[in-house]
C-alpha positions in Angstrom: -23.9 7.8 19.0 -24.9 9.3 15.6 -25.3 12.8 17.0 -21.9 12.7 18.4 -20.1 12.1 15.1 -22.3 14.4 13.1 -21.3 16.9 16.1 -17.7 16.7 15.6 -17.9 16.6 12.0 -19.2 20.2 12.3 -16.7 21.1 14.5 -13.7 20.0 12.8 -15.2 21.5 9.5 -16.4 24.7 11.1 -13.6 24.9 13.4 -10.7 22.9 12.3 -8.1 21.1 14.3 -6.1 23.1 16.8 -2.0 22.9 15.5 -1.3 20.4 18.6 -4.1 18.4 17.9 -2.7 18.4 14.1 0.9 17.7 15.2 -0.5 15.1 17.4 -2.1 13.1 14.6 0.2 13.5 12.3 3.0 12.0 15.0 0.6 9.1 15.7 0.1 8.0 11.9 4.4 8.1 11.6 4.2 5.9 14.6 1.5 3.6 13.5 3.6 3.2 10.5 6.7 2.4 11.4 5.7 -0.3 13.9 3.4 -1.3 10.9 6.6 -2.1 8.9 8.9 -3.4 11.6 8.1 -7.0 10.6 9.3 -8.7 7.1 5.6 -10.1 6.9 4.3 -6.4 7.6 6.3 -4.5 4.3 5.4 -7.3 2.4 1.9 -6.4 3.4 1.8 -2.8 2.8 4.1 -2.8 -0.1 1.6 -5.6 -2.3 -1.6 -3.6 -0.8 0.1 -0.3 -2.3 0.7 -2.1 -5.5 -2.9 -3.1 -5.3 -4.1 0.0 -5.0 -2.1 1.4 -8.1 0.5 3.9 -5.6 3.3 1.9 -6.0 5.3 -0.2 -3.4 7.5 2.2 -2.3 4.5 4.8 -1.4 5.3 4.0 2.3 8.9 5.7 1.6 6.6 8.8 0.8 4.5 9.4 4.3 6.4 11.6 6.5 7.0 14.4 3.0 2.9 13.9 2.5 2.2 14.4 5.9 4.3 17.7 5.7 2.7 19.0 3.0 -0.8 18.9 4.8 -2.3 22.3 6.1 -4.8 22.8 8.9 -6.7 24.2 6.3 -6.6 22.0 4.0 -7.7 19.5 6.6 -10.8 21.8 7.4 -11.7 22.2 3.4 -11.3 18.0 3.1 -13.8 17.6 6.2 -16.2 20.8 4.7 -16.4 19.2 1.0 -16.3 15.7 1.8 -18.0 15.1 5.6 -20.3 18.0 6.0 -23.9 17.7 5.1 -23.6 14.8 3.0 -25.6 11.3 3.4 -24.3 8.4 5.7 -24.6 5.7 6.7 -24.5 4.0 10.3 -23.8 0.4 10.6 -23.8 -1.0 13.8 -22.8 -4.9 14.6 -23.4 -6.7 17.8 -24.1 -10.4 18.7 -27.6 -11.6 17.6 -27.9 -13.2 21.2 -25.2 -13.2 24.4 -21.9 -15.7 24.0 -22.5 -18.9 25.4 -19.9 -19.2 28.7 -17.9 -22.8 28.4 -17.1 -24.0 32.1 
């Protein structure tokens, strides 16, 4: 499973995302957001998380303009810098022994 990460790591940093596959993602996060805040329970989630983390509570209000301003190049020099060649680590989590089945 490893080897198939570290294999698309190198090719998104050597060959970058194609512009659907860009547009694609950057239509699913909108999406994932919006249903994210649909709820009163889910803005008043994300809005004290954003305060949390120090972006403010409105940062939500500021997605779709960041989104725009990303490049397919940009995304390529992120995964180069940040992904590419650098230590990892795998964690994998499974049940110590099978579920017991109530009947």
């Amino acid at each position: 499973m490893r080897a198939v990460f570290e294999t698309e790591i190198a090719a998104l940093a050597r060959d970058g995302l194609t512009p659907q596959e860009f547009a694609r993602a950057k239509k699913k996060l909108l999406g994932q957001n919006a249903i994210g805040l649909q709820s009163n329970a889910g803005l008043a989630a994300r809005c004290a998380l954003d305060e949390l983390y120090g972006v403010g509570f409105d940062d939500h209000l500021r997605l779709r303009a960041d989104l725009d301003a990303l490049t397919l190049e940009g995304v390529r020099d992120v995964a180069r810098r940040w992904l590419l060649d650098r230590p990892s680590v795998t964690a994998v989590a499974r049940p110590e022994t099978e579920p017991e089945v109530e009947s």
